[in-house]
C-alpha positions as CSV (number, residue, x, y, z in Angstrom):
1,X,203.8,317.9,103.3
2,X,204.7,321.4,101.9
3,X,208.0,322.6,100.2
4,X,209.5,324.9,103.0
5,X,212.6,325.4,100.9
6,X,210.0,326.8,97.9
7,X,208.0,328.6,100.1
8,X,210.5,331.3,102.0
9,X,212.3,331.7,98.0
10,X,208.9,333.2,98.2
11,X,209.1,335.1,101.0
12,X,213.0,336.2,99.9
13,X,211.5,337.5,96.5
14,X,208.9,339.5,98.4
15,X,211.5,341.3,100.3
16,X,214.1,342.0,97.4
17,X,210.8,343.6,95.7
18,X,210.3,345.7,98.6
19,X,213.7,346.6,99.4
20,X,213.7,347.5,95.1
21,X,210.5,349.8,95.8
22,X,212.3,351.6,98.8
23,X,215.6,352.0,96.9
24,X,213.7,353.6,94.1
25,X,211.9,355.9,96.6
26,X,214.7,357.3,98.2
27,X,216.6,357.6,94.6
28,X,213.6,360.2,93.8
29,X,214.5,361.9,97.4
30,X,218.2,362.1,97.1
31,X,218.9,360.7,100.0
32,X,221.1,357.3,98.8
33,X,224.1,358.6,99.2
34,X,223.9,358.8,103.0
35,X,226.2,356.6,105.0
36,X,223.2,355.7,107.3
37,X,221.4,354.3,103.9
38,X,224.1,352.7,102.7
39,X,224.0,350.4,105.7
40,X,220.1,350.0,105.8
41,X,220.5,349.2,101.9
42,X,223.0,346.5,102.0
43,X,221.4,345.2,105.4
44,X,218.2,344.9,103.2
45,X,219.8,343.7,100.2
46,X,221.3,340.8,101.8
47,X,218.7,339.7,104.2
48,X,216.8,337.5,101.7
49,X,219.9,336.0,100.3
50,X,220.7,335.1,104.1
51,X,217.1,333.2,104.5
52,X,217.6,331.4,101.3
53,X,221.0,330.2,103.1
54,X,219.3,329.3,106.2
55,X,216.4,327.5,104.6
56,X,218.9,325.1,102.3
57,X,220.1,323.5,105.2
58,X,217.4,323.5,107.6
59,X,214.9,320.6,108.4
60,X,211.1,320.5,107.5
61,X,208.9,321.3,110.6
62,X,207.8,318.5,112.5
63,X,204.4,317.3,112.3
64,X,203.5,318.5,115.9
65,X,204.2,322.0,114.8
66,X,202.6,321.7,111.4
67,X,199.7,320.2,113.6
68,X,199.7,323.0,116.0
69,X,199.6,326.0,113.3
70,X,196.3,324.7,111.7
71,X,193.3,326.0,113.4
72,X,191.4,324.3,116.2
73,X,187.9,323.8,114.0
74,X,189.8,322.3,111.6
75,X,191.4,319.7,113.6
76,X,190.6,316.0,113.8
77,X,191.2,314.6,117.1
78,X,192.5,310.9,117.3
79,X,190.5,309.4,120.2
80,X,192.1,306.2,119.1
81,X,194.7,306.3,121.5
82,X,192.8,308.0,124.7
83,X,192.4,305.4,127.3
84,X,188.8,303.9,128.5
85,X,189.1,305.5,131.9
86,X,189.0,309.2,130.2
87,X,186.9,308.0,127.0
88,X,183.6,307.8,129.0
89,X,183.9,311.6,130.5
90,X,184.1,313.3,127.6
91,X,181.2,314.4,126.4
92,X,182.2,317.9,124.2
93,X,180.5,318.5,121.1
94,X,183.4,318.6,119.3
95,X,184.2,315.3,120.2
96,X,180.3,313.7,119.5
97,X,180.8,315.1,115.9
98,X,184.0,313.0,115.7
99,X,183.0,309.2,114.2
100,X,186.9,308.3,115.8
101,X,185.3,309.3,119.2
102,X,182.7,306.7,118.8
103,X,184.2,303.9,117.4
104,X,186.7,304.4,120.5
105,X,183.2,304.5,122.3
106,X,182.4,301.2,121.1
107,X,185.9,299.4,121.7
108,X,185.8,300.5,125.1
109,X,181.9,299.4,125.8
110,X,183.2,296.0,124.4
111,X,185.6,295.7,127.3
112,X,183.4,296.3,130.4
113,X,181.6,293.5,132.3
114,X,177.7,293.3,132.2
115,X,177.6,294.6,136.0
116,X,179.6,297.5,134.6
117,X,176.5,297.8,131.9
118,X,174.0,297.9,134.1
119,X,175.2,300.5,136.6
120,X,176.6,303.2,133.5
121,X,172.8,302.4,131.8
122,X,171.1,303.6,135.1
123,X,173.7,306.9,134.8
124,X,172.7,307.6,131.5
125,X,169.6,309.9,130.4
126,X,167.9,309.7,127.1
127,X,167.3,313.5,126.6
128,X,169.6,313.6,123.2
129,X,170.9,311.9,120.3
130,X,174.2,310.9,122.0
131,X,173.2,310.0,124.9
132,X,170.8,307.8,123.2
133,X,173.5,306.6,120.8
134,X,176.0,306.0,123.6
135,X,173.1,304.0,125.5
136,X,172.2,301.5,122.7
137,X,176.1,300.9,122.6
138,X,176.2,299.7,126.1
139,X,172.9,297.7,125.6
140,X,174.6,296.2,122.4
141,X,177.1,294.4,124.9
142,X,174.6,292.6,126.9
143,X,172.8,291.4,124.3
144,X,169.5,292.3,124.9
145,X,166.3,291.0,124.4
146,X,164.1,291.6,120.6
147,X,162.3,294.1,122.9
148,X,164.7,295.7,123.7
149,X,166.7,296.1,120.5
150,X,163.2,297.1,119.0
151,X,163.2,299.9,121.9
152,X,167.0,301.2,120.6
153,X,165.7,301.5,116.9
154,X,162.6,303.1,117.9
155,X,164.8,305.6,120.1
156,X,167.4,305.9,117.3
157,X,165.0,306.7,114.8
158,X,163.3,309.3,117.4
159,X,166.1,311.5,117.4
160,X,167.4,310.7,113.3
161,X,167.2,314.2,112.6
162,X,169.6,315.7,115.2
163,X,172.1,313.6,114.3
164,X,175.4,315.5,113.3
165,X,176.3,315.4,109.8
166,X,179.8,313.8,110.3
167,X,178.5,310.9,112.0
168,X,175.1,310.3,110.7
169,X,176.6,307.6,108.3
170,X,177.5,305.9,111.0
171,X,174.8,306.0,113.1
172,X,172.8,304.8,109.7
173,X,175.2,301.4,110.3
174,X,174.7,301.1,113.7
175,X,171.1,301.0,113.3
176,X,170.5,299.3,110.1
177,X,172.9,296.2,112.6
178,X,169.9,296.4,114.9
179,X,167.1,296.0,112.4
180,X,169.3,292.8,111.1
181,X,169.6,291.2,114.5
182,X,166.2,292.0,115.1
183,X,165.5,290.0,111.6
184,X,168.1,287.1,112.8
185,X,166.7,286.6,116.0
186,X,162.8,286.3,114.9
187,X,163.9,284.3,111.8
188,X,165.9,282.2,114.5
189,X,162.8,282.3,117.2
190,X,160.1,280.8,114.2
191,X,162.8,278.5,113.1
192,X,162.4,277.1,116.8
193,X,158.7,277.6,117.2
194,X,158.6,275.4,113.9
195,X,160.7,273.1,114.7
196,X,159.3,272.6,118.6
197,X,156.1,272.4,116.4
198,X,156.8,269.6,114.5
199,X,158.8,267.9,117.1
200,X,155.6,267.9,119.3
201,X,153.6,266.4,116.3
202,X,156.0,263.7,115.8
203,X,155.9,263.1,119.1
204,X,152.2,262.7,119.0
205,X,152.6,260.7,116.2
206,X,155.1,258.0,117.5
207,X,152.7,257.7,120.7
208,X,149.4,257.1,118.3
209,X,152.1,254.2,116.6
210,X,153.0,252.7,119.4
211,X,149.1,252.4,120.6
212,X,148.1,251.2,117.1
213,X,150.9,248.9,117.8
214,X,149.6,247.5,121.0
215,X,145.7,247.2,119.8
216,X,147.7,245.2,116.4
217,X,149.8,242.7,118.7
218,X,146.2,242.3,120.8
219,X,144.0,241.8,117.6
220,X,146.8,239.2,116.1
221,X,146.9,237.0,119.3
222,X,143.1,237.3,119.4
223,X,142.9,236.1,115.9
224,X,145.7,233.8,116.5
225,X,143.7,232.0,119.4
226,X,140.1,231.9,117.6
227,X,142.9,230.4,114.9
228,X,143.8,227.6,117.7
229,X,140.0,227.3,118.8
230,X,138.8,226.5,115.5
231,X,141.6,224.1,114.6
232,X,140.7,222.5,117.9
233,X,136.9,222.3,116.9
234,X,137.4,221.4,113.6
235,X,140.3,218.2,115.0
236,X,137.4,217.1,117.4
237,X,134.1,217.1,114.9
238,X,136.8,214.9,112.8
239,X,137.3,212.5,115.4
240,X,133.4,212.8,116.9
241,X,132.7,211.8,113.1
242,X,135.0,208.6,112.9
243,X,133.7,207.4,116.1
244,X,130.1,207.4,114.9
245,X,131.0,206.2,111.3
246,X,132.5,203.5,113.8
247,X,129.3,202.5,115.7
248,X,127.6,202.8,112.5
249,X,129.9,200.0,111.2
250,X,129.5,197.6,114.4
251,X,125.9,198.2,114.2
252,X,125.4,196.9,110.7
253,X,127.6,194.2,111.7
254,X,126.1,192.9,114.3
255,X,122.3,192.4,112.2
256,X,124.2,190.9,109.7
257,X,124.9,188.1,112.1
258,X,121.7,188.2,113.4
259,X,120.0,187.2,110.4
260,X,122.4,184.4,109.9
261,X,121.6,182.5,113.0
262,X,117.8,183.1,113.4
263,X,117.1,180.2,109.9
264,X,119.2,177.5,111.8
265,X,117.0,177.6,114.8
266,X,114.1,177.0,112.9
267,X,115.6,174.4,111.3
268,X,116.3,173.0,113.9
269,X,112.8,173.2,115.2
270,X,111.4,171.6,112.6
271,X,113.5,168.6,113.1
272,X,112.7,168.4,116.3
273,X,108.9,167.9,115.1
């Protein structure tokens, strides 16, 4: 804030100096000595001790008035604190150079509906930077597709070099958050695509288990039955075997006792004779 006090000693010394250079001038005239110039002379003499007096005690100028002396082209308007219902119709050039009217711009955007969106999107041409810039805002709240984010960088960068000088870093921001969503969301879309990848192949995977599975549990009881028939086979050539090593024994048995009663008869034969 500037010295007031400081600055009208200033303007005091500049009139004692001039009321010095008009003494001196009507010295060389002759004319001091006049009752009319007396009064003129000590009117002039004491005015700057009188504004020295009134600036000690008076109060620094309020902001507002400090505000309203600088010139219009060198203010900075505060869009901060106009309300959403006036934001949207302005649409001055003063107030697109401002970055204030913009971030304002996107507060504002943030608190609409998507029907709200959709009807101020079909309003709005794209036959200049802001207009484009003000469109991609509104898109930004709806979240729109990868295609459509590609379409707002491709119209962004279509109109990069009308873009005021004020607010062209932050339209650099605005877009480079485009290019990285655009990034996120394909990372995010191949990470998914992967992922629905390998999920199918696992998938496939379990299925050929569970068939190699079923042809294993048919194989095993297969095996475990030619197991079963074997053992039975093998059981009954055992006992075929000991019944004919049986009738083998009775056979040999039976000659055996054969040949023992044949030589009595003919003993007794040739008794008889």
């Amino acid at each position: 804030m500037p010295n007031w006090f400081n600055y009208n000693t200033l303007i005091a010394a500049g009139i004692m100096r001039k009321t010095w250079h008009i003494a001196s001038a009507r010295l060389s005239c002759g004319g001091l000595f006049s009752t009319k110039w007396k009064i003129k002379l000590t009117a002039l003499f004491f005015l700057p001790f009188l504004l020295i007096a009134c600036t000690k005690y008076h109060h620094p100028l309020p902001l507002d008035m400090i505000n309203e002396s600088i010139p219009i082209e060198e203010r900075i308007t505060d869009y901060r604190y106009v309300t959403c219902e006036k934001i949207w119709n302005i649409d001055s050039e003063n107030a697109s150079d401002n970055p204030l009217y913009w971030l304002r711009i996107v507060d504002c955007a943030n608190r609409l509906n998507k029907e709200q969106v959709a009807l101020m999107v079909k309003t709005i041409q794209l036959i200049n930077w802001q207009n484009v810039f003000r469109h991609s805002i509104l898109l930004d709240v709806v979240e729109p597709t990868i295609a459509a984010r590609r379409k707002i960088i491709d119209n962004l960068n279509s109109y990069s070099l009308q873009f005021a000088s004020p607010i062209r870093p932050l339209l650099e921001l605005w877009r480079e958050k485009q290019i990285q969503i655009v990034n996120v969301k394909e990372a995010n879309a191949k990470y998914l695509r992967l992922q629905q990848e390998s999920d199918n192949k696992l998938d496939r995977l379990a299925e050929q288990n569970a068939h190699l599975t079923y042809e294993l549990n048919i194989v095993s009881r297969k095996l475990e039955n030619l197991t079963d028939i074997e053992r039975q086979l093998s059981s009954r050539k055992q006992q075929e075997q000991a019944v004919s090593s049986g009738k083998m024994d009775k056979s040999s048995t039976n000659s055996t006792a054969n040949n023992s009663v044949e030589p009595k008869t003919t003993d007794v034969t040739k008794e008889s004779y």
